[in-house]
C-alpha positions as CSV (number, residue, x, y, z in Angstrom):
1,X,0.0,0.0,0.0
2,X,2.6,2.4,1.3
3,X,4.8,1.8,-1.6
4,X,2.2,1.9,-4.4
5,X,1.5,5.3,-2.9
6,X,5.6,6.7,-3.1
7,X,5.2,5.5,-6.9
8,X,2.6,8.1,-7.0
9,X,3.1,10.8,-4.9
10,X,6.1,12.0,-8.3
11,X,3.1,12.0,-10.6
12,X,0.8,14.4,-8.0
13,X,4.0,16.3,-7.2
14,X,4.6,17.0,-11.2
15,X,1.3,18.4,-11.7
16,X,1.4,20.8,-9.0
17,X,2.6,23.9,-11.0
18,X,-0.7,25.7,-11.9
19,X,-1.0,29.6,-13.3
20,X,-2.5,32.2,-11.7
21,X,-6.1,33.1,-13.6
22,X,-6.6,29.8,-15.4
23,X,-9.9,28.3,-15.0
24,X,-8.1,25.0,-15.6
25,X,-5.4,24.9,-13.6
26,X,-7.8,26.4,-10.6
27,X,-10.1,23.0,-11.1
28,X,-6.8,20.8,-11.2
29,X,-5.8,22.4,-7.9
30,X,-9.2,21.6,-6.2
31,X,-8.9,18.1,-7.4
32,X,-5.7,18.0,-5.7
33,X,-6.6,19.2,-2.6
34,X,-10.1,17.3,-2.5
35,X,-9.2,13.8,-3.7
36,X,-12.4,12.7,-3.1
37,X,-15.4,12.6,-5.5
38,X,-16.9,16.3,-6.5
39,X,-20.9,15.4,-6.1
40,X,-21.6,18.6,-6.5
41,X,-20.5,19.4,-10.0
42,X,-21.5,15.6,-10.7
43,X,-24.9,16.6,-9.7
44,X,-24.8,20.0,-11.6
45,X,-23.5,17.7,-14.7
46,X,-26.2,15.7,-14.2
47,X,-29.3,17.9,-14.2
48,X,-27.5,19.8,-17.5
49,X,-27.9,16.1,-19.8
50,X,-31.0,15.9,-18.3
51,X,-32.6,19.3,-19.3
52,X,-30.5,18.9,-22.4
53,X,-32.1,15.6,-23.5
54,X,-35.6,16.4,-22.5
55,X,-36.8,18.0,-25.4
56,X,-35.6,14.8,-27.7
57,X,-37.8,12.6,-26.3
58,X,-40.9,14.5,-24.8
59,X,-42.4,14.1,-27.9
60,X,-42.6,10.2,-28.8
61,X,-45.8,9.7,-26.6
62,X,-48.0,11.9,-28.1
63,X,-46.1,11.6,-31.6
64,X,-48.4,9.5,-33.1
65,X,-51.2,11.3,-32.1
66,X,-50.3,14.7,-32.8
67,X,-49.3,13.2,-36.9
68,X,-52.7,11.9,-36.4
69,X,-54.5,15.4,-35.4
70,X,-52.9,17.2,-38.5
71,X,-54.3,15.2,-41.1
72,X,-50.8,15.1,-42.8
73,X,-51.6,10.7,-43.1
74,X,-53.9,9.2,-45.5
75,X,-54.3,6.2,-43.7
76,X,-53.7,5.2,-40.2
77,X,-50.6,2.7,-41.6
78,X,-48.9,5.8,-42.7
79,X,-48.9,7.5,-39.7
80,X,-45.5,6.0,-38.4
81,X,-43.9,7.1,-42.0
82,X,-44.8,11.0,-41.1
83,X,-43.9,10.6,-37.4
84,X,-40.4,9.0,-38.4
85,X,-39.2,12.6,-40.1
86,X,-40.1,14.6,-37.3
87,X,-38.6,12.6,-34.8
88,X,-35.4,13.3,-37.2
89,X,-35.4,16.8,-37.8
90,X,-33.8,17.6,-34.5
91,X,-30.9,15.4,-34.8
92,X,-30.3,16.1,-38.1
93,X,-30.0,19.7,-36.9
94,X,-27.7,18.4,-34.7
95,X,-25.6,16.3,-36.7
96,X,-24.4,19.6,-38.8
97,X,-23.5,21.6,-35.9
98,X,-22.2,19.6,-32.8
99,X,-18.5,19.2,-34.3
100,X,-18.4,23.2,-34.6
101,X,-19.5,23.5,-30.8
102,X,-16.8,21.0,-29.7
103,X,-14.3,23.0,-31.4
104,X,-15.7,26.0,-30.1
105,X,-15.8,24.9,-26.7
106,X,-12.3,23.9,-26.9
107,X,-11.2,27.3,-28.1
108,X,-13.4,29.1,-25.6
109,X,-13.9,27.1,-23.4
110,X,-16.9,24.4,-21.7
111,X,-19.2,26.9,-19.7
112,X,-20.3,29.1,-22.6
113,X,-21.6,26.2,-25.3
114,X,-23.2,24.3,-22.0
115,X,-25.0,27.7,-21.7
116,X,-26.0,28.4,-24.7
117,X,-27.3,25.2,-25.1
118,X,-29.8,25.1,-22.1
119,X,-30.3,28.6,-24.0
120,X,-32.0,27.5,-26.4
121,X,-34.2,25.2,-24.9
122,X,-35.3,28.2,-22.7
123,X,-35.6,30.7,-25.2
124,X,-38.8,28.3,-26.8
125,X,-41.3,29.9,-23.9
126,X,-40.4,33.3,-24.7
127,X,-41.1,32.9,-28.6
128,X,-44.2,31.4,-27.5
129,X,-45.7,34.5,-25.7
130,X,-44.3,36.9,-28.4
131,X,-46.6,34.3,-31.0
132,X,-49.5,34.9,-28.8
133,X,-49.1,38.2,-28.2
134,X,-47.7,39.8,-31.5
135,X,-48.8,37.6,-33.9
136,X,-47.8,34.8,-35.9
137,X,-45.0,36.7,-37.9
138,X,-42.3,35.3,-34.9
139,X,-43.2,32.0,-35.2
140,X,-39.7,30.7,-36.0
141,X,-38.3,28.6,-33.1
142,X,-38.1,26.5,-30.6
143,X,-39.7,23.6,-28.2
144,X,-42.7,25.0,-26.6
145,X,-43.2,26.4,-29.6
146,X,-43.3,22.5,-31.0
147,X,-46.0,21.7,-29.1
148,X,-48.1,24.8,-31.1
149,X,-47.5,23.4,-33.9
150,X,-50.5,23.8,-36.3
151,X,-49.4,22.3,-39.3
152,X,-46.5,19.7,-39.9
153,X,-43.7,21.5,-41.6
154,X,-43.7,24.1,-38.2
155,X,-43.5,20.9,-36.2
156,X,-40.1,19.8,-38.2
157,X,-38.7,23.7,-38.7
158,X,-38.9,23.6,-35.0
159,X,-37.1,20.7,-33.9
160,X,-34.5,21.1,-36.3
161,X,-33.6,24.8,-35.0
162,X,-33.4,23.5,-31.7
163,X,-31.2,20.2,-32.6
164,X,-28.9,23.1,-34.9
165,X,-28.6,25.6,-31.1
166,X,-27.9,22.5,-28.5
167,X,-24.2,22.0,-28.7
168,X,-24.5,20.7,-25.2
169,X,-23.7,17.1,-25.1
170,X,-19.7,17.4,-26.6
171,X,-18.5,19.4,-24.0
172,X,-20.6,18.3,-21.1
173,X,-19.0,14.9,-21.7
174,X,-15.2,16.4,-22.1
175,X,-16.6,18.6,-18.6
176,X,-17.9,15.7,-16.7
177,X,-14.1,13.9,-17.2
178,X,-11.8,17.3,-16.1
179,X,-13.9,17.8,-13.2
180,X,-13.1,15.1,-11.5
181,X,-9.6,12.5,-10.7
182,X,-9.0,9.7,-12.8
183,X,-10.1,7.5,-10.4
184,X,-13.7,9.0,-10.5
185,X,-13.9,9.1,-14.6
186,X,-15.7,5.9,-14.7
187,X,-18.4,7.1,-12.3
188,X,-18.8,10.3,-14.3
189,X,-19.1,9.2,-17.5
190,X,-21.6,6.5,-15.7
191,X,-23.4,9.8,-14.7
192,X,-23.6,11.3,-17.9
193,X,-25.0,8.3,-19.3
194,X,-27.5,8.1,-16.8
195,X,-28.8,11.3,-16.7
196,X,-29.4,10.8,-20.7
197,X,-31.1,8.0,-20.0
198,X,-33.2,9.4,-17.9
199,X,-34.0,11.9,-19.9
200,X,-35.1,10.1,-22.6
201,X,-37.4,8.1,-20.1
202,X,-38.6,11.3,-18.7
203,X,-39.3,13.5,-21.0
204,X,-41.9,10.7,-23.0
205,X,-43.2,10.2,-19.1
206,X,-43.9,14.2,-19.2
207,X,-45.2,13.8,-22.8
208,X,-47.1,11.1,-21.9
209,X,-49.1,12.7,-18.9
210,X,-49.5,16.1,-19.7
211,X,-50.4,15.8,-23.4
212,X,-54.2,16.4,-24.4
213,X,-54.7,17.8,-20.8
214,X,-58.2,18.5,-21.4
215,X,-58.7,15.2,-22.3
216,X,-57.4,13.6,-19.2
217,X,-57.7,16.4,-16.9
218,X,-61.1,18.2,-17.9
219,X,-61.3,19.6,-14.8
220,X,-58.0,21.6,-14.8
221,X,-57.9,22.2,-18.3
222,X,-61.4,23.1,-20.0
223,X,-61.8,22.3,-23.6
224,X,-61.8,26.0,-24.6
225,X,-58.7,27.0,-23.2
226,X,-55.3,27.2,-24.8
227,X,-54.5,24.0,-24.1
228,X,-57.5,22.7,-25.7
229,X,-56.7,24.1,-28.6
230,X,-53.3,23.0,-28.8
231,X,-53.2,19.9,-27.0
232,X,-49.6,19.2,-27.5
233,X,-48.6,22.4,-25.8
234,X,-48.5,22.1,-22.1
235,X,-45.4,18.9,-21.5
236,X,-43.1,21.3,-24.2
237,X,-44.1,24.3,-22.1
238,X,-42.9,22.8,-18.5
239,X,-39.6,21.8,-20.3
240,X,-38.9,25.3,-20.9
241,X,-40.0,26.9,-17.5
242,X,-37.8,24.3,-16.7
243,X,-34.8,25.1,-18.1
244,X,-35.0,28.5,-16.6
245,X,-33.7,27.8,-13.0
246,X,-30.9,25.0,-14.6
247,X,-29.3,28.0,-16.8
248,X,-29.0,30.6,-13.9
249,X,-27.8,27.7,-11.9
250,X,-24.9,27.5,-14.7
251,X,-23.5,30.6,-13.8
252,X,-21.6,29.4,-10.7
253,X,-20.3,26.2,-13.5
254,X,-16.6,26.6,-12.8
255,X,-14.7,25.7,-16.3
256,X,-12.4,23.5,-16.6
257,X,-10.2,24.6,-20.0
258,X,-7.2,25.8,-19.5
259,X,-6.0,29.1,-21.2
260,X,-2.7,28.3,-21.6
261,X,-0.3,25.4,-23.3
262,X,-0.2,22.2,-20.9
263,X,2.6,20.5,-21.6
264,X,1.6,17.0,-22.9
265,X,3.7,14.3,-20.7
266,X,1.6,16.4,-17.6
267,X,-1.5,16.2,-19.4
268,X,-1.1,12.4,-20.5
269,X,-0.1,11.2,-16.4
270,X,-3.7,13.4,-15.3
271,X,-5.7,11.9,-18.0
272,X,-5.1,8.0,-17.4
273,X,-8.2,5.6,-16.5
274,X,-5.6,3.1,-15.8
275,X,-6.0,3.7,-11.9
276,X,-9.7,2.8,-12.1
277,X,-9.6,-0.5,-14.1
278,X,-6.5,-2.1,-12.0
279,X,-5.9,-3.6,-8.9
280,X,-2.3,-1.7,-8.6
281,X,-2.9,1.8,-6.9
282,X,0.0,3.2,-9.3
283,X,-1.3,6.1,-12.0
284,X,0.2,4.9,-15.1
285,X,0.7,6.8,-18.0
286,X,-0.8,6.0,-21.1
287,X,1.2,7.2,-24.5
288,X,-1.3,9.6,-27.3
289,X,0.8,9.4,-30.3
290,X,1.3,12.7,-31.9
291,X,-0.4,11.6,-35.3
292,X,-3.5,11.2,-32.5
293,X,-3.1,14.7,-30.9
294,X,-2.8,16.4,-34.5
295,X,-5.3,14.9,-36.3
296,X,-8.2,12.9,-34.3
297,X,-9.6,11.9,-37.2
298,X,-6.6,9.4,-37.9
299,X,-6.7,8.7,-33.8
300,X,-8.2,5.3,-34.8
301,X,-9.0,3.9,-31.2
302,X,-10.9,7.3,-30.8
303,X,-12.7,6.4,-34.5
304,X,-13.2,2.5,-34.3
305,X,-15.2,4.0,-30.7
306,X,-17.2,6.3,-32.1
307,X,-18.3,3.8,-34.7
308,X,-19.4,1.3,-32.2
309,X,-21.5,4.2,-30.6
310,X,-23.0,5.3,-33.7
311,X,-24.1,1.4,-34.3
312,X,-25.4,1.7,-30.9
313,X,-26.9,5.2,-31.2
314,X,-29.2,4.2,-34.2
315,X,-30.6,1.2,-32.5
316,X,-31.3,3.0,-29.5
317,X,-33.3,6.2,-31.5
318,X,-34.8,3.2,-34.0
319,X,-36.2,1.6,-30.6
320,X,-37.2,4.4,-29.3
321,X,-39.5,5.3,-32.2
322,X,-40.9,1.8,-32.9
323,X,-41.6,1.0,-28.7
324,X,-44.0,4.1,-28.8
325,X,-45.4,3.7,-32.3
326,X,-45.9,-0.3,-31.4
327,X,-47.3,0.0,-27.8
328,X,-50.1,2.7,-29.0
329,X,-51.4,1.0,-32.0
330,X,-54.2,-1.1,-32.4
331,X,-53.7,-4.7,-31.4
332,X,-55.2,-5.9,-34.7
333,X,-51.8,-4.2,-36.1
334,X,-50.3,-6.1,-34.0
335,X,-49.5,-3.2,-30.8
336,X,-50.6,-3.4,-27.4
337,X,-53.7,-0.5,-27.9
338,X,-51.6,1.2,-25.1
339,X,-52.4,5.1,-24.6
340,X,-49.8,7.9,-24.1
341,X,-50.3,7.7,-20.2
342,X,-49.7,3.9,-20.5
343,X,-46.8,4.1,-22.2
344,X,-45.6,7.3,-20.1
345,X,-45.8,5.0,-16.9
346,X,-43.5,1.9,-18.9
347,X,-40.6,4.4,-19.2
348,X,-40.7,6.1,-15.3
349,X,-40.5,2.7,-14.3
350,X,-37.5,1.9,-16.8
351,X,-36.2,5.6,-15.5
352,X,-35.8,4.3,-12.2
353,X,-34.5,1.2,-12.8
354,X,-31.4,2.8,-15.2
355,X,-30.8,5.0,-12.7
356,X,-30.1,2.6,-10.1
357,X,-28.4,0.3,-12.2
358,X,-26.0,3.0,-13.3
359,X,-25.0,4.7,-10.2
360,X,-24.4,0.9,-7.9
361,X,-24.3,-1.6,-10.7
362,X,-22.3,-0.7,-13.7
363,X,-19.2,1.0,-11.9
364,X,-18.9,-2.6,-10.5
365,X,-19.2,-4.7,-13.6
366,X,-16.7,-2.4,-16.1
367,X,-14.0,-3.0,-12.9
368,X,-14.1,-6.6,-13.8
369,X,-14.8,-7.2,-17.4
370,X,-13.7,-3.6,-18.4
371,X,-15.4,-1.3,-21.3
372,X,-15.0,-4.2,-24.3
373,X,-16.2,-7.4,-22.9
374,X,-19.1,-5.2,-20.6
375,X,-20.4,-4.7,-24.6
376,X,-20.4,-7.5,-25.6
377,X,-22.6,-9.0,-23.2
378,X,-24.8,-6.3,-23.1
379,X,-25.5,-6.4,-27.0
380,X,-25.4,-10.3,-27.3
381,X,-28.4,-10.5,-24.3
382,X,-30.2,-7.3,-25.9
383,X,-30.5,-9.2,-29.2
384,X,-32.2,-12.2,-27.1
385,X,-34.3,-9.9,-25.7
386,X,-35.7,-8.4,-28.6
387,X,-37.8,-11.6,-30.1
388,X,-39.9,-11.5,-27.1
389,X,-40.9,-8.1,-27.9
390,X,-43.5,-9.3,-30.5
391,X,-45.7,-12.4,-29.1
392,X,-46.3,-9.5,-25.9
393,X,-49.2,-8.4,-28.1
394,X,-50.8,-12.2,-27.5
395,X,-51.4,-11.4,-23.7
396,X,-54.0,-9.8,-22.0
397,X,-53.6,-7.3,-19.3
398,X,-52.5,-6.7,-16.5
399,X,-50.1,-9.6,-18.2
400,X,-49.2,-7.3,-21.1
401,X,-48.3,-4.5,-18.8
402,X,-46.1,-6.6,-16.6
403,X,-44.2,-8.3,-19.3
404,X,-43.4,-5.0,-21.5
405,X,-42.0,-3.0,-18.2
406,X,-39.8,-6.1,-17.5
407,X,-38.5,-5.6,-21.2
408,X,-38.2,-2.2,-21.7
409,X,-36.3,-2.3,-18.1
410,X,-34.3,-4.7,-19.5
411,X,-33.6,-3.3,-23.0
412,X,-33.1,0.2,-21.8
413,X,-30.4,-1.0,-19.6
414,X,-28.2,-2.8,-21.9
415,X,-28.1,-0.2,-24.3
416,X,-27.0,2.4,-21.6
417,X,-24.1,0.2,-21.1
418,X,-23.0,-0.4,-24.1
419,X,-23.1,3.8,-24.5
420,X,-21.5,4.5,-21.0
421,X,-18.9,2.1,-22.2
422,X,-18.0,3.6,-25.6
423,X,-17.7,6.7,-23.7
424,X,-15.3,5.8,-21.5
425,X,-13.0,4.4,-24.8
426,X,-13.7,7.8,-26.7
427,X,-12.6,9.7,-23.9
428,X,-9.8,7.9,-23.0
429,X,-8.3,8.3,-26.3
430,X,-7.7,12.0,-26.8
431,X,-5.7,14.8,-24.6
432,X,-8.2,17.6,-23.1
433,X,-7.2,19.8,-25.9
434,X,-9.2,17.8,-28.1
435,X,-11.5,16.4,-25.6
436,X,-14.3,18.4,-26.4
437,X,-14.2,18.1,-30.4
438,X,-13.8,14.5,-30.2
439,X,-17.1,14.2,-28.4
440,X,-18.6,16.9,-30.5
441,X,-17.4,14.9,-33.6
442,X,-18.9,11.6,-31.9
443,X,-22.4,13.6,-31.2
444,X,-22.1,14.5,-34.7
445,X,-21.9,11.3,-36.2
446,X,-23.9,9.6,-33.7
447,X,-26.9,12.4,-34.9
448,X,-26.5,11.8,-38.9
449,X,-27.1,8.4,-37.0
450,X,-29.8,9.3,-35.1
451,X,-31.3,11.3,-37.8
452,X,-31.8,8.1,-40.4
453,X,-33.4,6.2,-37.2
454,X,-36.8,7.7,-36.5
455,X,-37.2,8.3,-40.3
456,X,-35.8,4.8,-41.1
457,X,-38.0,3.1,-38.4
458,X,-41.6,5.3,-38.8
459,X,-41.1,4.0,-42.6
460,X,-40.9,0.1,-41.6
461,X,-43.5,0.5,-38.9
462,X,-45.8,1.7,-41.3
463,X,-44.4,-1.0,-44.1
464,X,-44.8,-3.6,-41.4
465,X,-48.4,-2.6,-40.6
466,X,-49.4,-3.6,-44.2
467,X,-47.8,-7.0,-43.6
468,X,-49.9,-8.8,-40.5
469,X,-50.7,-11.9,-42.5
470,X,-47.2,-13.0,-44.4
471,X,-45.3,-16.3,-43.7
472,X,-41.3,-14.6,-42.9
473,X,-41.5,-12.6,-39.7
474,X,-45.0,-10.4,-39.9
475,X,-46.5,-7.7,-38.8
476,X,-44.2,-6.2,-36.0
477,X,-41.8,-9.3,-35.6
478,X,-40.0,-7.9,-38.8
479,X,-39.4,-4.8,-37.1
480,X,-37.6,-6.5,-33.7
481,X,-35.9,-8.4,-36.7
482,X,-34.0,-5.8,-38.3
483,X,-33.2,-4.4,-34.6
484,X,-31.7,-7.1,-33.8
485,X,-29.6,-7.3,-36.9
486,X,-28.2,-3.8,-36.2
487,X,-27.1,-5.2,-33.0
488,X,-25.5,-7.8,-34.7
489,X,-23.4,-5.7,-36.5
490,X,-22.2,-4.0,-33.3
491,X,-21.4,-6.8,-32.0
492,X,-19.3,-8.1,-34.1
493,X,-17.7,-4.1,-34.4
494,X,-16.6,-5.2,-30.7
495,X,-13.7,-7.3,-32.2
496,X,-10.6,-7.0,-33.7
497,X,-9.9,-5.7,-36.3
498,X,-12.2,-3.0,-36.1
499,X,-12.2,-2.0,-32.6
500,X,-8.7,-0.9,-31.4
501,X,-8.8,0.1,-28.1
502,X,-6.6,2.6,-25.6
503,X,-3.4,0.4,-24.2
504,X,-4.8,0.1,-20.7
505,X,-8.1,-1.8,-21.8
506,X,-6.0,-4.0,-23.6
507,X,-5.6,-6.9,-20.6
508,X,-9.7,-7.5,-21.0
């Protein structure tokens, strides 16, 4: 013990030369002085995602519904085909700005893209009462203003300004690491991966519940009011008031860049995961090559990661469309009839289960199988699990109910860990200097991704809905098919030679 700590105490004694006025170097001195974990900022971290990621997936409750209320769909089959592009239309506004935010943010620094970001989400309530108030001439952005959405190009325009304005996720992942020692990087990214899980089980829980108020809440909510006449408008309206406290909130968000040179060797001893993922307590240092630093798109460890998260990414968005647009249609189509309120309740319960599977669970598992191996189990039991998805239709309730919570559970919790585990191998493979464009280049790719999915999957939904009675995989067993071949390929992305991973994972 004593003598793994002497190995160490040179490495903590190098780093202890900080400048006077750097940001950076004032957040590397806390760390040394408080060696234990910062909840604080983890918490601040955490309620940033989760604002962030709320207004992706508020929407998929009352999705099919709302396509349904604008006449846009001929026919009831088609409905998933219209719902698919504006489920898109935010990350592919996404997908063409996140790289420029990372890079911004590691010019500039963290703290003013994580503002901005939460930003724009707010800004939504205040184009909302200039609408009402001045006239429909302002009707140009944001979420609240989603959920007044009259006809169905304003519902896309919408989304995709806001996906195009929240650069938040890059540098909140490139934050969440330099906030904290090496020793607490697994934990954090753990976090971060949590709290966008959770968002994208709370915001369809909010979607779910306050949708259509007057409908399920007559007495609150009278059918002549504003909320009667836009029923949509009152779940993207508490995001926003939301947001309001979480971006004041950010103005005590210390930052974490440095505004001066670090000199690499220093930078490569503080950024080692090694600590975390073996039984020595020595911090080793792990070698970036300077073909890495200069160029991360020929940093291949970084790439062959971000791939695997992309594959990963598109399932997850694909599922996420076809579990709301298969658990509200009729059962004849092969769904479960659910309502948005049922399907609300599914994901709080698979909320709560990620989020104490994440913060006691996972830590424990990626000490002993490490990042690699932790995904390949995930994605090999996820596939399993999604060919019991289908006969679920078959049983009655409460049956139904049960057996679709213990799924989604299930489902939702694998592919958080094969996410929280690329993230730990895409951050663990650049310097901080490039920290922040890597995981804006990663959001980037992982939102051309996620733009394709929703479109992609509301497409097959509706093809599949055409095709109850066929011999090869019909109705909605085709589309828990073709999920599970995406997963395939992931998996086998998880072996060599495609996946090269940092030196330090290379034991598992």
């Amino acid at each position: 013990m004593a003598s793994g700590e002497a190995a160490a105490a040179p490495l903590l004694e190098k780093k202890s030369v900080y400048r006077e006025g750097c940001p950076g170097c004032a957040v590397e001195r806390r760390k040394t002085l408080n060696p234990g974990a910062p909840y604080k900022e983890f918490l601040h971290i955490w309620i940033i995602i989760l604002v962030s990621c709320l207004p992706i997936s508020s929407l998929f409750p009352f999705l099919y519904f709302m396509i349904r209320d604008l006449h846009i769909a001929k026919t009831v089959e088609d409905i998933g085909f219209y719902a698919g592009f504006v489920g898109a239309s935010y990350m592919f506004g996404r997908a063409l700005t996140s790289t420029a935010w990372g890079m911004v943010a590691d010019r500039i620094g963290r703290k003013p893209v994580i503002m901005l970001g939460i930003f724009s989400v707010l800004v939504y309530f205040f184009c909302v009462y200039i609408r009402m108030n001045f006239g429909t001439g302002y009707r140009l952005l944001f979420s609240a203003l989603f959920g007044l959405s009259g006809h169905y190009w304003m519902a896309i325009s919408t989304r995709f300004l806001l996906g195009s304005l929240n650069g938040v996720i890059g540098p909140i992942r490139a934050y969440a690491i330099e906030v904290c020692r090496p020793e607490h990087h697994a934990i954090a990214l753990s976090l971060v991966s949590t709290a966008w899980a959770i968002g994208l089980i709370v915001g369809p829980t909010i979607g779910g519940y306050l949708a259509q108020p007057t409908e399920k809440y007559p007495k609150l909510f009278p059918v002549g009011s504003l909320f009667g006449r836009f029923p949509y408008f009152l779940p993207c309206l508490c995001i926003s008031i939301f947001c309001f406290p979480v971006l004041i909130s950010c103005i005590w968000l210390p930052e974490t860049l440095h505004n001066h040179n670090t000199d690499e060797k220093e930078d490569e001893a503080s950024e080692s995961l090694t600590a975390i993922f073996s039984g020595s307590e020595e911090i080793v240092e792990h070698n970036i090559t300077s073909t890495r630093k200069n160029n991360v798109l020929k940093n291949w460890p970084l790439v062959s990661s971000i791939i695997l998260f992309c594959i990963v990414s598109f399932d997850d968005m694909a599922y996420s469309e076809i579990f709301s647009l298969w658990a509200e249609s009729d059962r004849k189509y092969g769904g479960l009839s659910f309502s948005s309120e049922d399907v609300g309740q599914v994901l709080a319960v698979t909320g709560v289960s990620i989020l104490v599977y994440q913060t006691f669970l996972f830590p424990r598992i990626i000490r002993v199988l490490g990042p690699v191996n932790t995904s390949r189990v995930a994605i090999s039991l996820s596939m399993v699990l999604l060919f019991t998805f289908a006969p679920i239709t078959h049983l009655s309730r409460p049956w139904s109910s049960i057996a679709v919570n213990i799924a989604s559970i299930l489902k939702n919790n694998f592919l958080i860990t094969i996410v929280t585990s690329s993230f730990i191998l895409q951050n663990n493979s650049v310097t901080q200097d490039q920290r922040a464009t890597a995981n804006g280049l990663a959001t980037t790719l992982m939102s051309f991704c996620k733009t394709f999915a929703p479109a992609g999957a509301g497409i097959v939904f509706s093809w599949a809905q055409k095709r109850q009675h066929v011999l090869f995989f019909p109705g909605d067993q085709m589309l828990f098919f073709l999920l599970a071949i995406v997963e395939l390929v992931g998996l086998v992305w998880t072996f060599k030679p495609f996946l090269v991973v940092p030196d330090q994972f290379s034991s598992y």
